[in-house]
PDB file of N, CA, C and O in Angstrom:
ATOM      1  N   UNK A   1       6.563  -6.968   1.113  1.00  0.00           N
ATOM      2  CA  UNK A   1       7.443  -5.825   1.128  1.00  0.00           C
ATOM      3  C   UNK A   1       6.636  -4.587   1.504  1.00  0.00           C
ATOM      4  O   UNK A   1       5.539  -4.332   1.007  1.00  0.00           O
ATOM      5  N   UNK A   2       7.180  -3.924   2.305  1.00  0.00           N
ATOM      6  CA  UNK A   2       6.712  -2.789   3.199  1.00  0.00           C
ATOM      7  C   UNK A   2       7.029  -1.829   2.177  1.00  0.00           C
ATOM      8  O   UNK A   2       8.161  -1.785   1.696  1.00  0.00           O
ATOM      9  N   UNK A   3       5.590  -0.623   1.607  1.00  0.00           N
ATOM     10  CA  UNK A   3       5.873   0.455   0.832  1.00  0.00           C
ATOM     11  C   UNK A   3       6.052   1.681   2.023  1.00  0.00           C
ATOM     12  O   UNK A   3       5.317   1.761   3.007  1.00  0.00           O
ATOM     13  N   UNK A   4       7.069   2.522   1.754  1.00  0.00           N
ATOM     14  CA  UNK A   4       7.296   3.629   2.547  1.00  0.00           C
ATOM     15  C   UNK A   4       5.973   4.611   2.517  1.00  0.00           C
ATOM     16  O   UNK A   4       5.726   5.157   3.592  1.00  0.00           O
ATOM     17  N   UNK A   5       5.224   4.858   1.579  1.00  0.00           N
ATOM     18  CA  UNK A   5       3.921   5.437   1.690  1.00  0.00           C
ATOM     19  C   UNK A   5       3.282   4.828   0.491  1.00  0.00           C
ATOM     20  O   UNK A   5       3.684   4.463  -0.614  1.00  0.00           O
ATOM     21  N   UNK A   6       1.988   4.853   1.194  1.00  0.00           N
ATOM     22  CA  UNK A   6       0.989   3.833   0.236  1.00  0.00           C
ATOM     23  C   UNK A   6       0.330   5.098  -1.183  1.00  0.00           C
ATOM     24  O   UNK A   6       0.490   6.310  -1.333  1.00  0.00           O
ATOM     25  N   UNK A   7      -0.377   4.103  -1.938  1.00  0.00           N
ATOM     26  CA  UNK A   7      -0.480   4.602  -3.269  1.00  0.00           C
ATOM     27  C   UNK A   7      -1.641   6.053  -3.134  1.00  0.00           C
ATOM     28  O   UNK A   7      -1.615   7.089  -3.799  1.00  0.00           O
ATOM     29  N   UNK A   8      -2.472   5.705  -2.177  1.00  0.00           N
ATOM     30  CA  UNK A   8      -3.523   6.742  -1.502  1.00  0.00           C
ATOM     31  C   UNK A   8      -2.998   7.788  -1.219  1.00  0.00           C
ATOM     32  O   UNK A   8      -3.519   8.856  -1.542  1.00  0.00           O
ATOM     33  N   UNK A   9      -1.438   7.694  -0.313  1.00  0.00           N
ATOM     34  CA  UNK A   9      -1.270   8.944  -0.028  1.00  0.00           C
ATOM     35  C   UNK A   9      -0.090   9.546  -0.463  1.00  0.00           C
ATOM     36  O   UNK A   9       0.281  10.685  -0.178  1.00  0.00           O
ATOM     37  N   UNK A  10       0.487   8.726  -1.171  1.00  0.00           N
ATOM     38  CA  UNK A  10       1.112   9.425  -2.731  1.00  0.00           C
ATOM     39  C   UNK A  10       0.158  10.603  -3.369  1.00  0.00           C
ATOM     40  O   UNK A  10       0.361  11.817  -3.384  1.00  0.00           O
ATOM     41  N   UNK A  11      -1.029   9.794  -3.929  1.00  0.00           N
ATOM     42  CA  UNK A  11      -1.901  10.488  -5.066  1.00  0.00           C
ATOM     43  C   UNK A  11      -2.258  11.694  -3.884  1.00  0.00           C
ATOM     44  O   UNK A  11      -1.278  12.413  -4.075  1.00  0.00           O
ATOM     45  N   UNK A  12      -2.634  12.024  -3.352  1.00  0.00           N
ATOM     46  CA  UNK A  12      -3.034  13.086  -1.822  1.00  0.00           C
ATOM     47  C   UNK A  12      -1.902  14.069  -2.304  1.00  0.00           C
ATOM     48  O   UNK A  12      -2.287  15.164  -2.714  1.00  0.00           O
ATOM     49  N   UNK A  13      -0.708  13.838  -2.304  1.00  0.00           N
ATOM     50  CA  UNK A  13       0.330  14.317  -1.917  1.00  0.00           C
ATOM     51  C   UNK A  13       0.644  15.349  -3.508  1.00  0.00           C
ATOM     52  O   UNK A  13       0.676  16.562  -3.714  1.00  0.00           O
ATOM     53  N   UNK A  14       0.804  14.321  -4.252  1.00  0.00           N
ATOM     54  CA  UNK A  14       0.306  14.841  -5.830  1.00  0.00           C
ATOM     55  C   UNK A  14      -0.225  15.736  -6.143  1.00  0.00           C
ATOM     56  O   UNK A  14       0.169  16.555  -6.973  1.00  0.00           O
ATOM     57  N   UNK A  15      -1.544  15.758  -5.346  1.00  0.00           N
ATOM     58  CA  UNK A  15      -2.511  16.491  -5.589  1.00  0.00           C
ATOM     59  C   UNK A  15      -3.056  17.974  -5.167  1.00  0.00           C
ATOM     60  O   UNK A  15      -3.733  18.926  -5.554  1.00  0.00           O
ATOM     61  N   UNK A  16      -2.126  17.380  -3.903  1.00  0.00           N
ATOM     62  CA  UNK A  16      -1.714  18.729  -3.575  1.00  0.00           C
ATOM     63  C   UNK A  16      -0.503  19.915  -3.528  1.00  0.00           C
ATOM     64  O   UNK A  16      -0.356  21.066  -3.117  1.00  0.00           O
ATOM     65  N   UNK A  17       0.424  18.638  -4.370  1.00  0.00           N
ATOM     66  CA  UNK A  17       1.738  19.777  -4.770  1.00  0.00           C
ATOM     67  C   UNK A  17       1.003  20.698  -6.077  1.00  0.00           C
ATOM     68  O   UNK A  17       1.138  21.893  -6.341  1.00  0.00           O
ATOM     69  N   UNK A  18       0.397  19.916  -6.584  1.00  0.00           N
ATOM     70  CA  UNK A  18      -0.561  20.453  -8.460  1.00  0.00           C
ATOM     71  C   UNK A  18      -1.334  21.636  -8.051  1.00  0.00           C
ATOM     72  O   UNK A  18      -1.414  22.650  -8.743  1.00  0.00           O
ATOM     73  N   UNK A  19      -2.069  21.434  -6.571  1.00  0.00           N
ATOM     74  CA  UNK A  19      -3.078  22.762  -6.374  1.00  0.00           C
ATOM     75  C   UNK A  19      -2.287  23.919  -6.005  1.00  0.00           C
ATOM     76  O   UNK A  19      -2.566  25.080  -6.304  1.00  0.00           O
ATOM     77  N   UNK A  20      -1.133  23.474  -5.236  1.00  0.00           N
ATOM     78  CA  UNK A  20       0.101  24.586  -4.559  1.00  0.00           C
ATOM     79  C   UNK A  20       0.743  25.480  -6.068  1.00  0.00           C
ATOM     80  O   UNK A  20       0.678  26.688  -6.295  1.00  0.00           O
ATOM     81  N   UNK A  21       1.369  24.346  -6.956  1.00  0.00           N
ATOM     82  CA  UNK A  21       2.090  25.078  -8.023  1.00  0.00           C
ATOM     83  C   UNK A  21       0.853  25.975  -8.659  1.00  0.00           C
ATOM     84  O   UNK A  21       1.046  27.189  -8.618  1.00  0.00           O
ATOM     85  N   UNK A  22      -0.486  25.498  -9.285  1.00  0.00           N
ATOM     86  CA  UNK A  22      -1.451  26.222 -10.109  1.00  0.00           C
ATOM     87  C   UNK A  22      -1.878  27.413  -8.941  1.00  0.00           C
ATOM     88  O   UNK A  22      -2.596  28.343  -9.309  1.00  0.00           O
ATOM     89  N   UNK A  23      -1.429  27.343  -7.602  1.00  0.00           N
ATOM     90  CA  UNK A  23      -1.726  28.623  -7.020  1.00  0.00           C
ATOM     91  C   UNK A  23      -0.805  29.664  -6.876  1.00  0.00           C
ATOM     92  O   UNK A  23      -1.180  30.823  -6.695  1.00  0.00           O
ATOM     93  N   UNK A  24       0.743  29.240  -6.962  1.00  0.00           N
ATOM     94  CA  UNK A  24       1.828  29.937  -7.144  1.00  0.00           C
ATOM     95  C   UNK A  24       1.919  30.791  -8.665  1.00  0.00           C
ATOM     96  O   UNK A  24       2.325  31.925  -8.919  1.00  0.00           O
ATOM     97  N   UNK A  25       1.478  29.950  -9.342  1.00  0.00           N
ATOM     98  CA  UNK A  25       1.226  30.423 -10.975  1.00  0.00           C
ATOM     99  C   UNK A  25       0.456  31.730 -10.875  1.00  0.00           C
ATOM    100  O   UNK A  25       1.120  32.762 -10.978  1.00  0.00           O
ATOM    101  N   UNK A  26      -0.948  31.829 -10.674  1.00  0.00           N
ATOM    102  CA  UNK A  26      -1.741  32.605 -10.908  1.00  0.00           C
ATOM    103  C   UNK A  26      -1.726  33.777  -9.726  1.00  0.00           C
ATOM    104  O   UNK A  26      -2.308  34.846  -9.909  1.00  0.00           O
ATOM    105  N   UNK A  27      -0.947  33.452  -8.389  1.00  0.00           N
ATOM    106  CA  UNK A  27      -1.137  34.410  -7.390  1.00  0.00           C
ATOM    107  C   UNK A  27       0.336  34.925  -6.947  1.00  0.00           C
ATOM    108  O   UNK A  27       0.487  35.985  -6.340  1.00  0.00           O
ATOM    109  N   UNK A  28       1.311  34.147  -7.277  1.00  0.00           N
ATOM    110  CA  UNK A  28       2.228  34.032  -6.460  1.00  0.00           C
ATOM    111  C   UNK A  28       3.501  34.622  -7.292  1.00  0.00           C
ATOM    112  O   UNK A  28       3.204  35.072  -8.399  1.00  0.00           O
ATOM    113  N   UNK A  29       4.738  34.679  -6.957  1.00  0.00           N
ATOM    114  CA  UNK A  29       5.813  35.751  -7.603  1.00  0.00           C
ATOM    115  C   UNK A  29       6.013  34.942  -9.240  1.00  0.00           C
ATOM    116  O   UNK A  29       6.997  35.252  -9.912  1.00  0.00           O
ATOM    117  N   UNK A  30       5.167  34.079  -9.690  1.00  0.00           N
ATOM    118  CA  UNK A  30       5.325  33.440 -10.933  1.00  0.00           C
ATOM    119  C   UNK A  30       4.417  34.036 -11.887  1.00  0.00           C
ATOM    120  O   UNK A  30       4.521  34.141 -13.109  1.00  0.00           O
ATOM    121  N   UNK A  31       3.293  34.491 -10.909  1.00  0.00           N
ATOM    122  CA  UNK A  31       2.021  35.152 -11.877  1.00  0.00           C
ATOM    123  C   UNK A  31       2.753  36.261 -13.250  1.00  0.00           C
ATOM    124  O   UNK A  31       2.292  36.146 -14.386  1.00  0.00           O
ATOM    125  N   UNK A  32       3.635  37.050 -13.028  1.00  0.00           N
ATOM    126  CA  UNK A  32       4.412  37.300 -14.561  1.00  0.00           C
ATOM    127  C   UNK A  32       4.672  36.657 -15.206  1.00  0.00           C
ATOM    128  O   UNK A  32       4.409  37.012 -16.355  1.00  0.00           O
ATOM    129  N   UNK A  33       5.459  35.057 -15.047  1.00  0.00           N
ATOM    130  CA  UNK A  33       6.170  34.326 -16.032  1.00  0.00           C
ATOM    131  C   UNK A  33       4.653  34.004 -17.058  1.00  0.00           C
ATOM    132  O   UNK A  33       4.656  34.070 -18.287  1.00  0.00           O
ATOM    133  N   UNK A  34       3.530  33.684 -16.271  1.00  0.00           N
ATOM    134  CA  UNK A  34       2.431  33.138 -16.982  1.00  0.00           C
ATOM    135  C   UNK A  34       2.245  34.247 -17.900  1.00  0.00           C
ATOM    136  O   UNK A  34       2.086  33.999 -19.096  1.00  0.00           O
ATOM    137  N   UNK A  35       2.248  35.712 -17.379  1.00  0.00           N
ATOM    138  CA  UNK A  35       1.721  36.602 -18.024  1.00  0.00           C
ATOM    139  C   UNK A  35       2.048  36.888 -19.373  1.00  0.00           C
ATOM    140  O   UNK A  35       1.288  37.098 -20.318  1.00  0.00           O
ATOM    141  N   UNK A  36       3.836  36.859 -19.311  1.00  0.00           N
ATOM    142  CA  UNK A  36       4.441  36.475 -20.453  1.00  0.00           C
ATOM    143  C   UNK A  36       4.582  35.875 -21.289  1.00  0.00           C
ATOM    144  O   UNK A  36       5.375  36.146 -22.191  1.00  0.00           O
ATOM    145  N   UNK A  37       3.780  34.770 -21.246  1.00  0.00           N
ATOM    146  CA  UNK A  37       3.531  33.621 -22.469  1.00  0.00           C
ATOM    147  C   UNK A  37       2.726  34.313 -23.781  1.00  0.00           C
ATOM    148  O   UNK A  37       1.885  35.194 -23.602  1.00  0.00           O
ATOM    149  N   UNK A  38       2.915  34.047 -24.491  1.00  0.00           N
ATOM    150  CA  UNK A  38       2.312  34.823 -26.117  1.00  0.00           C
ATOM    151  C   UNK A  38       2.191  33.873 -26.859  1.00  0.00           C
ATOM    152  O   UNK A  38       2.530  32.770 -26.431  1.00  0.00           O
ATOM    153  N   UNK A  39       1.630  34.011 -28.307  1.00  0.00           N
ATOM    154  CA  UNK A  39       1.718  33.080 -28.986  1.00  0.00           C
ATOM    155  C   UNK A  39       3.069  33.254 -29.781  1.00  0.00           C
ATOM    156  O   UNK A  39       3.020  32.723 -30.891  1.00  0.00           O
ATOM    157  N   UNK A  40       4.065  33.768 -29.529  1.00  0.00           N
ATOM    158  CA  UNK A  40       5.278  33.912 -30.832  1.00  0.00           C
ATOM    159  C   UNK A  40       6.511  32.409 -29.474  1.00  0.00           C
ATOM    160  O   UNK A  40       7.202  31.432 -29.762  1.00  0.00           O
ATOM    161  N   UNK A  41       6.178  33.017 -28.258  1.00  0.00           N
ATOM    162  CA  UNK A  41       6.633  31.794 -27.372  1.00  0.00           C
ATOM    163  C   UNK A  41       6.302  30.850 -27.800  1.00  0.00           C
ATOM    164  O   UNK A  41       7.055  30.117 -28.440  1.00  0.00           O
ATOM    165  N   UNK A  42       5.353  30.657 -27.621  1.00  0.00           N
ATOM    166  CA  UNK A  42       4.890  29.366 -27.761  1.00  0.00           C
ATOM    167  C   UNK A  42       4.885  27.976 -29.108  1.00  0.00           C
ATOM    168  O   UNK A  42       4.956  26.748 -29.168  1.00  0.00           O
ATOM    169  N   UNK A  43       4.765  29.032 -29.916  1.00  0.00           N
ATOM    170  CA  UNK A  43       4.980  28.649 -31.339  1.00  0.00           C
ATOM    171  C   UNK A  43       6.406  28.287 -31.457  1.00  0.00           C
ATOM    172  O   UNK A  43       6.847  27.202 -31.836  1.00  0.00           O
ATOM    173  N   UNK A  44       6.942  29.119 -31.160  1.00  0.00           N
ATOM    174  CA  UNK A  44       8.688  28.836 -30.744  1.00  0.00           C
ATOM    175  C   UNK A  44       9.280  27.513 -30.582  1.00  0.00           C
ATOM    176  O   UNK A  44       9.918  26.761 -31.318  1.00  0.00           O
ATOM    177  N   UNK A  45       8.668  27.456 -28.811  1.00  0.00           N
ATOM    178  CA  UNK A  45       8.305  25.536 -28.532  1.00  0.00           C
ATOM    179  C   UNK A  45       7.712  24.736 -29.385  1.00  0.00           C
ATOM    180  O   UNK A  45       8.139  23.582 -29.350  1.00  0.00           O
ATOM    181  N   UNK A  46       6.822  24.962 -30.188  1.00  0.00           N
ATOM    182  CA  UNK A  46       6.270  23.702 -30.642  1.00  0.00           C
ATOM    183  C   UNK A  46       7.233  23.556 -31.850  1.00  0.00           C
ATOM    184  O   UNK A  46       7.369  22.417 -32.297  1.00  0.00           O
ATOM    185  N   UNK A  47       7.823  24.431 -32.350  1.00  0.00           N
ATOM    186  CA  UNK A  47       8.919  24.017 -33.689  1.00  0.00           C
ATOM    187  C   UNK A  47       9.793  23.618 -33.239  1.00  0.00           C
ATOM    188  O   UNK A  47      10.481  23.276 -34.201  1.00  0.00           O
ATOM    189  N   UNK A  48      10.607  23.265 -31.864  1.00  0.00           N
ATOM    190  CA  UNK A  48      11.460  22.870 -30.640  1.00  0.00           C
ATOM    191  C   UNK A  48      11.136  21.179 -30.876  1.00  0.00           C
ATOM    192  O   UNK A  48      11.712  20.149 -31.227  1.00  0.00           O
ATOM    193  N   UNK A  49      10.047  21.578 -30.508  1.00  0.00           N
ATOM    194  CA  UNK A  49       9.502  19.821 -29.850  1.00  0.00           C
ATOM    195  C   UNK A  49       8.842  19.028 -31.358  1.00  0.00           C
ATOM    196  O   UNK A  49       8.188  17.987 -31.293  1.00  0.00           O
ATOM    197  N   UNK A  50       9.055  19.508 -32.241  1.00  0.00           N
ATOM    198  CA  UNK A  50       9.129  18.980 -33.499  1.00  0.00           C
ATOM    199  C   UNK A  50      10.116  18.202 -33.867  1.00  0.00           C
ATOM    200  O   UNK A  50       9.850  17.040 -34.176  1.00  0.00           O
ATOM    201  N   UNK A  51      11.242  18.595 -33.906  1.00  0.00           N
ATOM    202  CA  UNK A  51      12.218  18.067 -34.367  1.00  0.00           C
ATOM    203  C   UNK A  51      12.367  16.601 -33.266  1.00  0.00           C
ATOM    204  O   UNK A  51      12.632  15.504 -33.757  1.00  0.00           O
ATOM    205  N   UNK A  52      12.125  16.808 -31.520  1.00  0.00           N
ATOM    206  CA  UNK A  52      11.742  15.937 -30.887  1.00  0.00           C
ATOM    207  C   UNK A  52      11.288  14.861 -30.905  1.00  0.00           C
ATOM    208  O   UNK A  52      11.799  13.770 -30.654  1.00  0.00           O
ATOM    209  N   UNK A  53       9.909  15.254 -31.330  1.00  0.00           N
ATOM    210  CA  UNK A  53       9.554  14.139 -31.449  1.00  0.00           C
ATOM    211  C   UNK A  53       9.304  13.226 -32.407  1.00  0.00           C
ATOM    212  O   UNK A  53       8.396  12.407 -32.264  1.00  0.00           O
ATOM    213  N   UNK A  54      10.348  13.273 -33.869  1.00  0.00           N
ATOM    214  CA  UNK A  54      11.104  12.295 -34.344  1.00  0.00           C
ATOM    215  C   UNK A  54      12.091  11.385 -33.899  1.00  0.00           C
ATOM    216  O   UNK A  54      12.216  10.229 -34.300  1.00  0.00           O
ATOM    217  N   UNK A  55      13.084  12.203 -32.687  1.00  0.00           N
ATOM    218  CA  UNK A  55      13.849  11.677 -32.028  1.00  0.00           C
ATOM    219  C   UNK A  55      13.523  10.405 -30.836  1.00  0.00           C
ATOM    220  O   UNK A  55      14.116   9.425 -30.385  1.00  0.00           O
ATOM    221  N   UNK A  56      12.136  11.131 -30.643  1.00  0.00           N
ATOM    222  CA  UNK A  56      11.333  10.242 -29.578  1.00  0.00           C
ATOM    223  C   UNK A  56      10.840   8.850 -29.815  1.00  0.00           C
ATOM    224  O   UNK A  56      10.929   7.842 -29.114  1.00  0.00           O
ATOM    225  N   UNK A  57      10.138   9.116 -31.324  1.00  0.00           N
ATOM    226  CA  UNK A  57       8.791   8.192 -31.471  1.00  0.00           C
ATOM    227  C   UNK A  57      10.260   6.901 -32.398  1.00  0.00           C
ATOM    228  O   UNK A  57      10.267   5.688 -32.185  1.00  0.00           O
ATOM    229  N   UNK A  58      10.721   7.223 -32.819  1.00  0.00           N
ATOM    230  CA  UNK A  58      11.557   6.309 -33.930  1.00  0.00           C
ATOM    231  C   UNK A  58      12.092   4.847 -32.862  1.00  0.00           C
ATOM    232  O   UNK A  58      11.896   3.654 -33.092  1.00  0.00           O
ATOM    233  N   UNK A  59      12.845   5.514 -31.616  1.00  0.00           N
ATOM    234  CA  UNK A  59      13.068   4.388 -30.612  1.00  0.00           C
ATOM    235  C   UNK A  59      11.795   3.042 -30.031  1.00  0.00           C
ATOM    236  O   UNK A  59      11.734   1.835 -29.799  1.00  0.00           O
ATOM    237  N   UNK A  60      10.994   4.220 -30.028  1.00  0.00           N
ATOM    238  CA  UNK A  60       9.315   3.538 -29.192  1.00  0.00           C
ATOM    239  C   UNK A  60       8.946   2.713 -30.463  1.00  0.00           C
ATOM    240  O   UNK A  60       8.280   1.702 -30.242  1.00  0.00           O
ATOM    241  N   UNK A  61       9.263   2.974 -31.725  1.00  0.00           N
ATOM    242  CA  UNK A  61       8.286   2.349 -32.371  1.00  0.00           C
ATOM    243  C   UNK A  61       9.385   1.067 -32.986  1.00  0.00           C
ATOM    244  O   UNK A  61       8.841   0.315 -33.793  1.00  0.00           O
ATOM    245  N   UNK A  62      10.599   0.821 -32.727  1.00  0.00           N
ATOM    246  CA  UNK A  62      11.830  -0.089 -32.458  1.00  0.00           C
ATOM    247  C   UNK A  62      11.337  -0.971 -31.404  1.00  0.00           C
ATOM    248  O   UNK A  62      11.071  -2.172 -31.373  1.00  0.00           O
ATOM    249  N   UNK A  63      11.289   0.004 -30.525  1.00  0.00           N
ATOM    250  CA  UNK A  63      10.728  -1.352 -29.155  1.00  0.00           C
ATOM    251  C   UNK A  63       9.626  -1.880 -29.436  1.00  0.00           C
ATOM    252  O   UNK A  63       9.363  -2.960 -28.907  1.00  0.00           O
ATOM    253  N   UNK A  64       8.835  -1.366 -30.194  1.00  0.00           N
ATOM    254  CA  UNK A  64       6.968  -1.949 -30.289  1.00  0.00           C
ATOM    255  C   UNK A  64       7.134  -2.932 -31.265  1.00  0.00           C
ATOM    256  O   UNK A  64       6.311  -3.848 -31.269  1.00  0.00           O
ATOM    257  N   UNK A  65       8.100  -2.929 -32.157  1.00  0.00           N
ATOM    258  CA  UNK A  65       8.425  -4.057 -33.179  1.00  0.00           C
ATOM    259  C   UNK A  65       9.762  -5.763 -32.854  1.00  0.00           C
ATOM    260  O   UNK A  65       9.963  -6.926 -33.201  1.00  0.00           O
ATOM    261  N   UNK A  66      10.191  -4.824 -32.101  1.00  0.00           N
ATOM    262  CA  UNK A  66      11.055  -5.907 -31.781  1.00  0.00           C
ATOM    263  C   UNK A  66      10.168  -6.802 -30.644  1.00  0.00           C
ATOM    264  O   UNK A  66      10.028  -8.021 -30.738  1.00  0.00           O
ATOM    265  N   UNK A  67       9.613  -6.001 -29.585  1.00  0.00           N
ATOM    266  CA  UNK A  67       8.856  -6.742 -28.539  1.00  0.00           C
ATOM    267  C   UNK A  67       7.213  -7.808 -29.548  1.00  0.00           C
ATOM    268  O   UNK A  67       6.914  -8.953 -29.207  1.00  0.00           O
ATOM    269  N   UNK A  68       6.669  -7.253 -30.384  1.00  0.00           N
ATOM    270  CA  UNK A  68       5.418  -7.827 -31.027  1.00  0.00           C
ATOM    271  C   UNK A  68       6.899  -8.953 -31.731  1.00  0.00           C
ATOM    272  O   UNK A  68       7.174  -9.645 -30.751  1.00  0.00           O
ATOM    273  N   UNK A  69       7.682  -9.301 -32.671  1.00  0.00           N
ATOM    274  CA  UNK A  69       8.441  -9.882 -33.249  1.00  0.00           C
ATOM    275  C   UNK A  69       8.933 -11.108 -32.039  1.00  0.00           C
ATOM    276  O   UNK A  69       9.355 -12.190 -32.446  1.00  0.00           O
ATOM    277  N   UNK A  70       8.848 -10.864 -30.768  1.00  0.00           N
ATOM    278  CA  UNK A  70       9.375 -11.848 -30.044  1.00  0.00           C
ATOM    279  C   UNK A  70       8.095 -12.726 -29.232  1.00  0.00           C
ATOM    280  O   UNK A  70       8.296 -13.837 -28.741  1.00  0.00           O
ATOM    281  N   UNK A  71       6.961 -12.130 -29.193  1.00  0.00           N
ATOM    282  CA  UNK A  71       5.780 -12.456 -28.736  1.00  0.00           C
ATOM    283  C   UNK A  71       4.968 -12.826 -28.927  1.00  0.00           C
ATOM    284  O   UNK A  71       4.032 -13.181 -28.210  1.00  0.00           O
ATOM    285  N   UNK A  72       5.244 -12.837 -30.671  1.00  0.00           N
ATOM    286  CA  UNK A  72       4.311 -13.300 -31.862  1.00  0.00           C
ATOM    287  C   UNK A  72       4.730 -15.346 -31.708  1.00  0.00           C
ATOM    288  O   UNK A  72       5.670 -16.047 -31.334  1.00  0.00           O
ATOM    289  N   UNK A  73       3.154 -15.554 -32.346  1.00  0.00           N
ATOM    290  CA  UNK A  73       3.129 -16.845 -32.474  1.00  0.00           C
ATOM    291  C   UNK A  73       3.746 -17.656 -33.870  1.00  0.00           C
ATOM    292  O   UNK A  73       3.815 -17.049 -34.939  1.00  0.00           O
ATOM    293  N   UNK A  74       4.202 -19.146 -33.737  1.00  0.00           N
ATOM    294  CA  UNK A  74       4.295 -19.466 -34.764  1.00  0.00           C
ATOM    295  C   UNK A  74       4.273 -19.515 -36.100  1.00  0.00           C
ATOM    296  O   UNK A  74       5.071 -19.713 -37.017  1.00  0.00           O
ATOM    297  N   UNK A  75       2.326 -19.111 -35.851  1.00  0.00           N
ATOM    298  CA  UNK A  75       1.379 -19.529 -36.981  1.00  0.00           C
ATOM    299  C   UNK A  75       1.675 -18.168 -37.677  1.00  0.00           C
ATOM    300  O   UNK A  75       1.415 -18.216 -38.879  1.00  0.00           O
ATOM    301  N   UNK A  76       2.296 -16.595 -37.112  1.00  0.00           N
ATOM    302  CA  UNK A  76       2.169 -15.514 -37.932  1.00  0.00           C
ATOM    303  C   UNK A  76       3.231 -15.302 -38.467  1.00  0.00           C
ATOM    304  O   UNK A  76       3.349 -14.365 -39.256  1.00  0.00           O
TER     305      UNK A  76
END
C-alpha cells in the first residue's frame, strides 16, 4: 500500500509548522496573546484541567484492566 507522504517527510513538515507557529508567537501579531499569560491565567487552567483529568484517567485505567483481564494467563 502506497503512503501519500512518507514518515520522513511528514516529521519535516511537523517540524516546520512548530518552528513557523513558535515564530508567529514571539514575533508575529500573537506576540501579545503570549504577553498576556500571568500566573492568575494560568492557575485558572490548571484548576480546569483538574477536574479533567479524573474524567480522563478513570476510562484509560477501565481499558488497562479489562485488556490485562483478557490477556492474562491461566495460571494468574
Amino acid at each position: 500500500m502506497n503512503r501519500p507522504v512518507s514518515r520522513q517527510t511528514a516529521r519535516l513538515i511537523a517540524g516546520a509548522l512548530l518552528v513557523v507557529v513558535m515564530v508567529a508567537l514571539a514575533l508575529g501579531p500573537l506576540a501579545s496573546v503570549v504577553e498576556s499569560f500571568d500566573g492568575e491565567r494560568i492557575s485558572g487552567w490548571v484548576e480546569a484541567a483538574i477536574g479533567l483529568g479524573a474524567l480522563t484517567l478513570t476510562p484509560l485505567l477501565v481499558v488497562a484492566v479489562r485488556d490485562w483481564k483478557r490477556h492474562r494467563g491461566p495460571e494468574d
